[in-house]
N, C-alpha and C positions, 0 to 999 in steps of 0.2 A: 395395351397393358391390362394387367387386372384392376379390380377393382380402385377409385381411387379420391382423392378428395378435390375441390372444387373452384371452379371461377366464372366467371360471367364478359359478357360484352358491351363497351360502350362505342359504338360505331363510331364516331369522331375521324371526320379528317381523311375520308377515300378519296382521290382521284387521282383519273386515270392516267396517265403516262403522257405528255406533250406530242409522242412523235408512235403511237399506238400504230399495229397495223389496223389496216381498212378491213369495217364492218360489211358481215357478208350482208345482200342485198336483195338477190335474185331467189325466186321460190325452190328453182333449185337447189339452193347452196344452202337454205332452209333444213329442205328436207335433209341433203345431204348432212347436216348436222346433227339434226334429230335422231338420224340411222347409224349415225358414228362410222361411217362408208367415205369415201375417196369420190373426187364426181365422176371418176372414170368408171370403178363400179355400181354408180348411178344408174348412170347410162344402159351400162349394159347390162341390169337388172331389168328397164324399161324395155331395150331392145334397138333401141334408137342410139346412134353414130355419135359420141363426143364431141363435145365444137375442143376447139383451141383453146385454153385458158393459162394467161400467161402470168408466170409469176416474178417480176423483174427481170431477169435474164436469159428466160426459157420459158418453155412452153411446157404440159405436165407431159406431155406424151415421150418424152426423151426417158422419163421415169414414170410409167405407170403406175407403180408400184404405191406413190408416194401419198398418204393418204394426209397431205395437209396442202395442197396446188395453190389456196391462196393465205397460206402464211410465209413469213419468212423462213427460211430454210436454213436451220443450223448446220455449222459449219465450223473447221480449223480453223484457228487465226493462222495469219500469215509468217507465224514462226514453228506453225507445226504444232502446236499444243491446243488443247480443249479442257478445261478445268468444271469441274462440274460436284456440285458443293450437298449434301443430304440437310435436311429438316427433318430430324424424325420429333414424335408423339408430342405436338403441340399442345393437344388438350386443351383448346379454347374451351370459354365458356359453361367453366367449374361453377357451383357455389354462386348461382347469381340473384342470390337472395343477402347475402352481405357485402361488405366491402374486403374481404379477404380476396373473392374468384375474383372482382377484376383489376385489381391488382397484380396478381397472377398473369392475365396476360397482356398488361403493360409491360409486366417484366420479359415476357416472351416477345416481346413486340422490338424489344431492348435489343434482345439476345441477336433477331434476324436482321436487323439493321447494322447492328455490329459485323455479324458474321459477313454479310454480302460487301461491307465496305474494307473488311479486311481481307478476305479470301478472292475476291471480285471473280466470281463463278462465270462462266460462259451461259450453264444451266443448273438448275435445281431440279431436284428429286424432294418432295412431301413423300414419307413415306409410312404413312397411315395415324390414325387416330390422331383426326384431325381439333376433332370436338372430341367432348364427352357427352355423347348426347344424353346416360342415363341424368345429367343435370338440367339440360337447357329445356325449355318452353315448345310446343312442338307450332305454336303460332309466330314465331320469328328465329327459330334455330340454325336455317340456312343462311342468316345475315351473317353469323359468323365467319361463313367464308368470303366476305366483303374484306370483315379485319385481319384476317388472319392471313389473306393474300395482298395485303394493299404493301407492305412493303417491298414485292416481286415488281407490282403494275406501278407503282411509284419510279421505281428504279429501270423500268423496262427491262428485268431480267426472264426471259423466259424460262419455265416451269411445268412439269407435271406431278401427278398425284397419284398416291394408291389411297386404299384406305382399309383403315382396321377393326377390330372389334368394339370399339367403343363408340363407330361413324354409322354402326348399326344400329337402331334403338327402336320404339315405337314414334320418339319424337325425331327422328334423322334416319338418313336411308343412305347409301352410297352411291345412289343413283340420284336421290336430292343435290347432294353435293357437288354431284360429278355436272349437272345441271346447273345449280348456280354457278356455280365454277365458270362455266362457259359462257354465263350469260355477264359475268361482271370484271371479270381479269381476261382482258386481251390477249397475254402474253402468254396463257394458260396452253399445255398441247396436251393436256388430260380429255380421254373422249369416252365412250363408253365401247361395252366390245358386240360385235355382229348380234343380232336377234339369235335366242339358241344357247350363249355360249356363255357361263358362269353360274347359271343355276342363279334363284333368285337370294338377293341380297351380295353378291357377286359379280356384278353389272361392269368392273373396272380393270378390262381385261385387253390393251394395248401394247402397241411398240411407237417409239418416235427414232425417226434416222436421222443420223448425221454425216457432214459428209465432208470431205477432205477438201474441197471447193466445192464454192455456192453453186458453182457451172457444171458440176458433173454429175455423169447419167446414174451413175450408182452411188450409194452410201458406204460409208468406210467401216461405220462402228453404226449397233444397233442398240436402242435403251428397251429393254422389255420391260412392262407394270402389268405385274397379276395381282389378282382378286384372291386373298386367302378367306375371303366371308366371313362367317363366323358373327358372335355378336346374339342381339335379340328381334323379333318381329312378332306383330300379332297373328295370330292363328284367323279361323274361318268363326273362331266363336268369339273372337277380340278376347281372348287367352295371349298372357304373354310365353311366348316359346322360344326356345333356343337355337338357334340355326347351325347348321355344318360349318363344322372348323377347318376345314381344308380345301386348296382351288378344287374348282367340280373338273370330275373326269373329262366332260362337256369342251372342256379349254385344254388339255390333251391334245384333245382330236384336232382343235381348231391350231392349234402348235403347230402341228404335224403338217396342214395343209398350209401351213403361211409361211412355214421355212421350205417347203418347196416352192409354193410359186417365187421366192425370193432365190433362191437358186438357180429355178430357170430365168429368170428376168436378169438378173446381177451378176450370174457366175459363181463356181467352187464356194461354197461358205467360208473357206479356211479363207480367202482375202480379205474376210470381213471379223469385227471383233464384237464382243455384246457384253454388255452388263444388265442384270435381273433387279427388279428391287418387288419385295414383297414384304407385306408388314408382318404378320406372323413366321415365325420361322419354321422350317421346314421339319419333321420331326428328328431326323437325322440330327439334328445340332444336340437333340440330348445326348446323344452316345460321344461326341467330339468334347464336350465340357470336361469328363475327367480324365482324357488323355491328351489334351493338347499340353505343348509344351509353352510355357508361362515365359520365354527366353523367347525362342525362335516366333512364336504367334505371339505376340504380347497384346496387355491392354486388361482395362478393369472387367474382374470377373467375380460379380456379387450377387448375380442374381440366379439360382439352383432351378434348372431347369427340369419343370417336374410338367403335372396336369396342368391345365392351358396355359403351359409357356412355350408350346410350340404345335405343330399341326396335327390334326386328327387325337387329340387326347383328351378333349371334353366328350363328356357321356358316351363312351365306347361300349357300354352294354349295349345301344337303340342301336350305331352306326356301326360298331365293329373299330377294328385295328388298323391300323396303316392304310387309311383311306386316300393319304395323300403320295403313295408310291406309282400309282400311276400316271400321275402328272411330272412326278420328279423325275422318271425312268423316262418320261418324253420330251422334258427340258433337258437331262443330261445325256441322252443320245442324238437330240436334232441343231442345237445351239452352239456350234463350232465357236473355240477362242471366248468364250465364255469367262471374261477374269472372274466373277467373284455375283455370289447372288447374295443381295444386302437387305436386312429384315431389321425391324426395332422391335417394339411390342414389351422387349425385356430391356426396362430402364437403366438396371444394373449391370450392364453388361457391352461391351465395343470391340471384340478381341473378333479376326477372321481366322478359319483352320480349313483345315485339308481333309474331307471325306475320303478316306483310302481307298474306300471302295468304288468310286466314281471316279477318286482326281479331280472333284469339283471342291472350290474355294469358296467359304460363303463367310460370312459377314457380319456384325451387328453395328446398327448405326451408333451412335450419340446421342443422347437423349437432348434435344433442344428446348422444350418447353419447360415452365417451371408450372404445367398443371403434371398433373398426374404422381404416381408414387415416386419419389425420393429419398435419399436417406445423406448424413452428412457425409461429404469425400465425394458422393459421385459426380456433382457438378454438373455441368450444361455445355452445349455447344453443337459441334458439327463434325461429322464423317467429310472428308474431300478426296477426290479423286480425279487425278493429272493424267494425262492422256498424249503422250507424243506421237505424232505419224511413222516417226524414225524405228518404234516398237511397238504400235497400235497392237500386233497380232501375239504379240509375245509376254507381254509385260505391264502395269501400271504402276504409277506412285498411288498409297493410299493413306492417309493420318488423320487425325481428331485435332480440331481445334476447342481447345476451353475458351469459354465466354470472356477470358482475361487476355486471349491472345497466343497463350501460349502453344504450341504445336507439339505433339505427343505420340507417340507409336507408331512414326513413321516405316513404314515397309513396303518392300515391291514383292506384288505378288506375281510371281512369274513359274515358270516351271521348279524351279527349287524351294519356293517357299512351303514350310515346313517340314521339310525334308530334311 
């Protein structure tokens, strides 16, 4: 989101989950971390033969593909559904010089605990500006992701992250984050993407599978997390400078070759389904604000999307125009069954619409956090999204839950909606 006012952290009260998966061990599985790589592409980086590694009921080579062989592997429940809950713009760590910021995200702390005990998610989606780093301290900024994910690793809910323009800063980086992250929440499947690929400050550019049983060679439904950058860094003269607002072309290319190998490993992409979550929204949603219909697309629509409320439209004199159509032309020709690509960044706003011109459905979360900009009416809470096996490839349920409970704009987004 834009700019915005503030809170702070009081670390109190982490730990970790009673029944956590097992801590990797082996220098391999080290590295393999480090690389944000799968151990099979370890290996064959090195050049040297895969051992066996087995992850409860299998071994990784049934699924090459699977770039997490010793976590647990999401999955249906046994009635065919997968619920899977958003946290968008928490905004830890406002204002940590009074008692306003962390107040702030006590009340945030409130909201997620609510949410996960009322919605009971299979998985979460964090989906950017996590902090507000332009407030926090740049000698313990990443403890906030200690607070701000301890009621996932509390609850052993598994989770991944994107991050936003605000995870940028000189004091915070999205690659700090994506770091802690992985060094203090178990439950986390946030990684970072191949060397190469996100351009710097871009660094959070993955997919996590999921699978219709624990036991099967392929995945049902695919969660993509991209990088829309953006944000601030320091220069080579420790000048603060402004970073690209849009995913780098870089991640494009890397699309293009990881929905092939998914194809030849897994089969037809149309078996399979995927949801996108990105914290900036695509630029395209400005053109969809004043024609969507407020009936058929519902949901709060307060916040006017103009300069940086959506991609590639900060300082377009240096970068030029539409710098994020090359990645969007390669997400919405390679990602089959694609329900809906879901962004926050704009607090004022939860409503999904129909790009006419793609037939792509996208999305704005729920504002969960009570950092960042708000105004009275908009409220807090959570984007949810239900998942049956019975219409994985065709359909989703999607609604907002308010911090009070109540359930609001429910809709299927399927081939008719907005139509």
């Amino acid at each position: 989101m834009r700019p915005s006012k503030g809170e702070r952290l009081e670390l109190g009260g982490y730990q970790p989950p009673p029944h956590s998966p097992r801590r990797q061990s082996t220098v391999v599985k080290v590295i393999v971390s480090i690389l944000g790589i799968s151990v099979l592409s370890y290996y064959h980086l090195v050049g040297n033969a895969a051992p066996a590694i087995f992850t409860g009921h299998q071994t990784t080579s049934v699924d090459t593909l699977n770039p997490y062989p010793n976590k647990r592997r999401l999955h249906f429940k046994d009635d065919g559904s997968f619920k899977l809950t958003v946290f968008s713009d928490l905004h830890f760590g406002e204002n940590p010089w009074d008692d306003w910021g962390p107040e702030q995200d006590r009340k945030s702390l409130i909201v997620m605990n609510d949410m996960l005990d009322l919605e009971q998610p299979d998985f979460v989606a964090i989906n950017g500006d996590l902090i507000t780093g332009e407030n926090t301290f740049k000698e313990n900024s990443t403890l906030l992701i200690d607070q701000l994910t301890s009621p996932l690793t509390q609850k052993n809910v598994p989770f991944a992250s994107t991050h936003g323009n605000h995870d940028n800063h000189p004091n915070i980086t999205h690659l700090q984050e994506i770091e802690r992250e992985q060094l203090v929440a178990p439950t986390s499947y946030t990684r970072r993407a191949p060397k190469g690929v996100g351009g710097p400050g871009g660094e959070g550019n993955y997919w996590v599978p999921v699978y219709a049983k624990d036991t099967d060679p392929a995945p049902c439904l695919i969660l993509w997390f991209f990088d829309s950058r953006s944000g601030w860094a320091l220069d080579s003269n420790n000048e603060i400078i402004s970073l690209p607002d849009w995913i780098d072309d870089s991640v494009a290319k890397w699309l293009v070759d990881e929905t092939a190998a998914m194809n030849k490993a897994w089969g037809p992409p149309e078996n399979r389904a995927a949801l996108a979550f990105v914290h900036v929204p695509f630029h395209v949603m400005e053109s969809l604000q004043p024609t969507r219909d407020p009936v058929k697309e519902p949901g709060l629509d307060e916040d006017k999307l103009e300069e940086g409320s959506t991609q590639s439209t900060v300082n377009t004199q240096r970068w030029g125009n539409d710098r994020d159509e090359p990645f969007w032309t390669a997400l919405t020709s390679n990602v089959r069954n694609l329900h809906a690509v879901v962004s926050g960044h704009d607090h004022g706003n939860e409503w999904c619409s129909r790009d006419p011109a793609t037939k792509q459905v996208l999305c704005f979360n729920k504002h969960t956090g009570y950092g960042g900009i708000s105004k009275p009416g908009w409220g807090h809470g959570v984007r949810t999204f239900d998942f049956k096996l019975s219409t994985l490839t065709t359909s989703v349920q999607t609604w907002v839950t308010m911090e009070n409970g109540t359930k609001i704009d429910e809709v299927t987004l399927d081939a008719l909606y907005g139509v």
